[in-house]
N, C-alpha and C positions, 0 to 999 in steps of 0.2 A: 232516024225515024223517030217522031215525036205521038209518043202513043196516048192516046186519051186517059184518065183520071176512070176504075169502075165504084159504082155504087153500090154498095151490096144490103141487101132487106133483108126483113127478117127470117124468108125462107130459106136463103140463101147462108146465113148463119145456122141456122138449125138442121137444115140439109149436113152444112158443113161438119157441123158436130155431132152429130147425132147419127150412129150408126146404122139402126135400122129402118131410115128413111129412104125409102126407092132410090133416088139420085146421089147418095151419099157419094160412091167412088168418081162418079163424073163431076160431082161437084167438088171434090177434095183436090181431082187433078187438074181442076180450072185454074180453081184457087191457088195449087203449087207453082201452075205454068205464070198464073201471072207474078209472083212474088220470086220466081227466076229471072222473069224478065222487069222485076222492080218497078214495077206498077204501080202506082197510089190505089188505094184501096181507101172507100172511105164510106161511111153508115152514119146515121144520124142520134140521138139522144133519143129520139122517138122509137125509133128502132130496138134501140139497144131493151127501152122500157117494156114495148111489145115482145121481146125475145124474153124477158125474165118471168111478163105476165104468161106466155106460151109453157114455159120451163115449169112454172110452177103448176099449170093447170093439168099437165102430161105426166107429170114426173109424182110422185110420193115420198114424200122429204117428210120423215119420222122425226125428223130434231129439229122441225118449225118452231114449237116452243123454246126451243136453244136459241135460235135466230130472235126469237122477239126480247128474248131477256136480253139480251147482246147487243138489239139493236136501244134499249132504255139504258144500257151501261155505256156504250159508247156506239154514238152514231153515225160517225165517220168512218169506223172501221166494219161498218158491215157492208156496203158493196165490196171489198175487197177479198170478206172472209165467204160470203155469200159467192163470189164466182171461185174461191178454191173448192169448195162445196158442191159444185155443178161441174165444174173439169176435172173431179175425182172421179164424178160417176158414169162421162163421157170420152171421149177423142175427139179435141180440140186440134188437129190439124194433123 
């Protein structure tokens, strides 16, 4: 059986993570059922942008200032330190 490729948006991301979003458990066991049965799973750049601009407009992130000093010292490493920072404060799968 040759199963299609899903897209997932950025509700679908934030359903996922974000626990007290209405669909969170239906969407968590989607999510597991397909990555059992080894699905590709794939979102776009755009997405991912719109998921961070969402994060930041819901969320209260006290150490924004840390984030900008951080991202003038080194700016390669702030998407990486920026999503430890966001999967500390949710459940990411």
């Amino acid at each position: 059986m040759n199963l299609e490729p899903v897209f997932v948006d950025t509700w679908g991301w934030m359903a996922l993570g974000h626990r007290r979003e209405p669909r969170h458990e239906k969407v968590q066991a989607c999510y597991r059922k397909l990555r059992a049965q080894q699905i590709p799973i794939y979102t776009s750049d755009y997405v991912l942008d719109e998921l961070i601009t969402l994060l930041f407009r819901r969320e209260n992130f006290t150490d924004s200032g840390d984030l900008e000093a951080e991202r003038q010292e080194k700016p390669l490493s702030l998407p990486q330190n920026l999503l430890k920072r966001v999967q500390g404060k949710r459940s990411w799968g």
